[in-house]
N, C-alpha and C positions, 0 to 999 in steps of 0.2 A: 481762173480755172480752179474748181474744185480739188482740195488734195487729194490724192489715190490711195483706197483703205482694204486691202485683203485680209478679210477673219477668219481663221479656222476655225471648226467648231461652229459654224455658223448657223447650224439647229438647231443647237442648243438653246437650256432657257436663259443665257447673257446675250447669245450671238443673235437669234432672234430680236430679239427687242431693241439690242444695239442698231440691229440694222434699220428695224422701223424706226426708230426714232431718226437718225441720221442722213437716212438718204436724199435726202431733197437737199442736202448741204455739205457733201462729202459723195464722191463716184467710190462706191461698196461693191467689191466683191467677196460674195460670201459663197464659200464655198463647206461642204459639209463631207461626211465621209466618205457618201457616196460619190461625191465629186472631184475629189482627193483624196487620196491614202499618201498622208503624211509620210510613212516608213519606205512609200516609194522614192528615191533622191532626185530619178531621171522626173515624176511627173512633177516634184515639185518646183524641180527648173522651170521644167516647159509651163508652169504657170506661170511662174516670176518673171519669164522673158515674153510672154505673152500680154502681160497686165501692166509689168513695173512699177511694181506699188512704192508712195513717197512712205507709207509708215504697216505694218503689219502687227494684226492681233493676233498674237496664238494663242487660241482658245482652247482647241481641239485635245483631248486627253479621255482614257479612261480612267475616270475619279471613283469609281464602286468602291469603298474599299475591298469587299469582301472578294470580287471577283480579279482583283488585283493580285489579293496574298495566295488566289487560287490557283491565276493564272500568271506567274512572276513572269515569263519571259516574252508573252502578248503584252504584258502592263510595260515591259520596258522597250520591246520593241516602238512601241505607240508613244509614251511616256515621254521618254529620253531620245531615243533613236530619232524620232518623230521632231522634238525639237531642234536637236543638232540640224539636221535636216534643213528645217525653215531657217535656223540663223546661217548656217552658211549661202542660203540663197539669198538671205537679207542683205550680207556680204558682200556678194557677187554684185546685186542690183543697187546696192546702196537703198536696202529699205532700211527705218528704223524701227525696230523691233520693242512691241509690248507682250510680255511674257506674266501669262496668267497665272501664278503660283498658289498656293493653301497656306494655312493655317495649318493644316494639318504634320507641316516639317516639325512641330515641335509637342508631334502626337507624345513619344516618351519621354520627352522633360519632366523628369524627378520634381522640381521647384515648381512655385503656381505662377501662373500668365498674371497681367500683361506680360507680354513677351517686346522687346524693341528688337530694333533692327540689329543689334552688335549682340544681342542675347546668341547661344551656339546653339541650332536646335538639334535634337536627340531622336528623329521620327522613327518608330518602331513599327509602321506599317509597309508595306511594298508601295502605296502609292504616296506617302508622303516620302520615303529612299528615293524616289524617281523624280521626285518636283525637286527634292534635294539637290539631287547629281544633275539634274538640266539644270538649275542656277548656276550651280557652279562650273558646268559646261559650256553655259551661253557667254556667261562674263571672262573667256578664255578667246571668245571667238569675235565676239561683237562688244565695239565700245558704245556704240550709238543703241544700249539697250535699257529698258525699264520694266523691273522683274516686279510684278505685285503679288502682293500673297493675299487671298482674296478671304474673307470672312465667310458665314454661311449666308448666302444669298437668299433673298425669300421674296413672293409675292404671289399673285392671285392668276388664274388661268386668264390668257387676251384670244383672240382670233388671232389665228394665221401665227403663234407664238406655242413654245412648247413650254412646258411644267416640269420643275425639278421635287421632287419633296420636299418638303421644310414645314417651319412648324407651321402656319397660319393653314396650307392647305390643308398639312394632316389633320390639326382643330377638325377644318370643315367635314373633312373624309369623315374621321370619327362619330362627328356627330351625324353626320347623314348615314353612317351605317349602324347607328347604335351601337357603338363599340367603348369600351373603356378606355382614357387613356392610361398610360405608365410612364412617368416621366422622371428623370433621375435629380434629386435633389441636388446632388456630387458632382453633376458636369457644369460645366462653365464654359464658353466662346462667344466671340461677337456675334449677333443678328445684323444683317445690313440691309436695308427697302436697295431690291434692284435699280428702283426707277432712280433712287436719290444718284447713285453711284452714278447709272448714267448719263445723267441729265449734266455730272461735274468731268466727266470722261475726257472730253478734249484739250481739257487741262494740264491731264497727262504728258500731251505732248508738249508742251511748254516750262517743262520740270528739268531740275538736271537729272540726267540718267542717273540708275542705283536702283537699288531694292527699297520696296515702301510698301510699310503694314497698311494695307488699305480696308476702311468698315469702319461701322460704330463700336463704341461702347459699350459694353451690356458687364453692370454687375449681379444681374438675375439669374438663378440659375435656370436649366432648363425646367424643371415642374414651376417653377413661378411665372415663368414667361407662359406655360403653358394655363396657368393658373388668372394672366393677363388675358389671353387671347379671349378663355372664356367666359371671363366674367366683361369682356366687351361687346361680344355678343350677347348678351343678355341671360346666361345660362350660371351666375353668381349663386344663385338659391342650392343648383344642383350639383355645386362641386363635389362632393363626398360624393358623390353617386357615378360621376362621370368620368373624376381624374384620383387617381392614386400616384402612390410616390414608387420607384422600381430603380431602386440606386444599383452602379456599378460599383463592381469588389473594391476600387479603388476610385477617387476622386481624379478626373480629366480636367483638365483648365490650358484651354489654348488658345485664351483672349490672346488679342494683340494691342499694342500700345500703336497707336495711329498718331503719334505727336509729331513724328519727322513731316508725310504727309500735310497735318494741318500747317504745318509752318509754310505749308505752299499754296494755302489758301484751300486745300480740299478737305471741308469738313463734313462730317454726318451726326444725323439725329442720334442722341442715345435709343435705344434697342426697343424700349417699352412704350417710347411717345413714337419712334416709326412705324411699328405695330401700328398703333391707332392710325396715325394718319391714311397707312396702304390702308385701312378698315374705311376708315372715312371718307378716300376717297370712290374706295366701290361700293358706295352705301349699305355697311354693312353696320355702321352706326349713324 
C-alpha cells in the first residue's frame, strides 16, 4: 500500500509538480486554498480524519514579501496560525510533518551567508518573523517534524503546473517584452532547479527530523547569474544593452550552507551549471 501524502499549498509552483511527479507511487492529496483554509482548525481536522495522512507537506503560505509587511495580521493568520493548525492535526492523526520554511529567516543578519543550521537568524521582514515563529512553534508541538528552509526555487512553465518568478523565467519575460533587466550586483542566495529537489524529496522522509538548509550553492550574485542566463541563450553580444546592474543600499546574502543535508545523501547542482541544465533540458540550448 502506497504511503498517504497530504500537501498544502498544492497549487502552487512546488506543490504542482510534486504532485505530478509523484502520484503514480505515493496516494496524494493535494489540496490548495480553495480547498482548505488552513486558519480554519475545525476544517483542518475534518480533512485529517477524513484522509489520515502517514506524512504531510505544508506547503501552503503567503510568501509575497511585500504583501505580508502590508498585511501583518492576514500574513500571520495564514503563516503561523495556519501552521500550528496542521501540526496539531499531525499530532492528533500521527501524521509526520514536513514543514516548508525560507531562507528568508535570515533576511536581517548583519554577517554574510552561508548561513548553517546553529547560525541565529535576524529576519526583519513579516514573512520571514512568521516562518520564524512557526519553526519554533512546530518543534514545541511535534517531534516527528522536518522543517526545510527552502532556497529560491526556479524553473520553466509545465502544463497543468503553476509558475512562481525567478530568475530564468524573468530572463524569458524580459526578453520577449523588450525590456531591460536590473540586477543587483550586492544580493546573494541560493538558486535551486525545482525538478533536482524533487526528484530527491522522498529522502526526506528517511532523515532524522530537525531543520535542514535545503538548495544549491550559488557564489554568483544575482546580475551574474542574470548575466549567465543570457549569455546561455545566446544574447552574450547584447549584454550592455539588455542587462544593467541596479544594487540595493545595502548588500543581502542569505545563502545557506546545505552541508548538514548533504551528509544525508541530498545533494544539488551548484546554481550556474543547474541553470543550464533546466535550459537544456527545455531546449533552450
Amino acid at each position: 500500500m502506497n504511503p498517504k501524502i497530504l500537501i498544502t499549498g498544492a497549487k502552487g509552483f512546488f506543490g504542482t509538480r510534486f504532485i505530478n511527479r509523484y502520484k503514480a507511487e505515493f496516494d496524494i492529496l493535494g489540496l490548495g486554498s480553495d480547498q482548505l483554509d488552513i486558519t480554519d482548525n475545525d476544517a483542518v481536522i475534518k480533512a485529517f480524519a477524513k484522509f489520515k495522512p502517514d506524512y504531510v507537506i505544508h506547503a501552503a503560505a503567503i510568501a509575497a514579501t511585500d504583501f505580508c509587511n502590508q498585511h501583518p495580521d492576514l500574513a500571520y493568520k495564514v503563516n503561523v496560525q495556519g501552521a500550528i493548525n496542521v501540526a496539531n492535526a499531525c499530532k492528533q492523526y500521527g501524521s509526520k510533518l514536513v514543514f516548508i520554511s525560507t531562507e528568508q529567516v535570515f533576511n536581517g543578519n548583519p554577517e554574510a551567508g552561508p548561513y548553517s543550521e546553529t547560525d541565529q537568524p535576524i529576519p526583519d521582514t513579516v514573512y520571514g518573523q512568521n516562518k520564524l515563529e512557526a519553526e519554533q512553534k512546530l518543534l514545541t508541538i511535534l517531534d516527528e517534524v522536518w522543517i526545510l528552509r527552502f532556497t529560491w526555487l526556479f524553473g520553466l512553465p509545465e502544463r497543468h503546473t503553476s509558475i512562481n518568478p525567478n530568475v530564468i523565467w524573468n530572463a524569458l519575460q524580459a526578453l520577449i517584452n523588450g525590456q531591460v533587466m536590473k540586477e543587483r550586483s550586492n544580493e546573494f542566495r541560493g538558486l535551486t532547479y525545482v525538478h533536482e529537489l524533487i526528484e530527491q524529496f522522498p529522502r526526506i522522509f528517511t532523515i532524522p527530523y530537525g531543520i535542514y538548509h535545503t538548495g544549491a550553492h550559488n557564489s554568483a550574485s544575482r546580475f551574474e547569474i542574470a548575466q549567465h542566463i543570457l549569455t546561455e541563450l545566446g544574447q552574450q553580444a547584447r549584454l550592455s544593452e539588455i542587462l544593467e546592474v541596479n544594487d540595493a543600499p545595502r548588500t543581502r546574502d542569505v545563502r545557506l550552507n546545505t552541508n548538514k543535508l548533504a551528509q544525508h545523501g541530498l545533494q544539488f547542482t551548484e546554481s550556474k551549471n543547474a541553470i543550464s541544465q533546466c535550459l537544456k533540458e527545455f531546449h533552450f540550448r
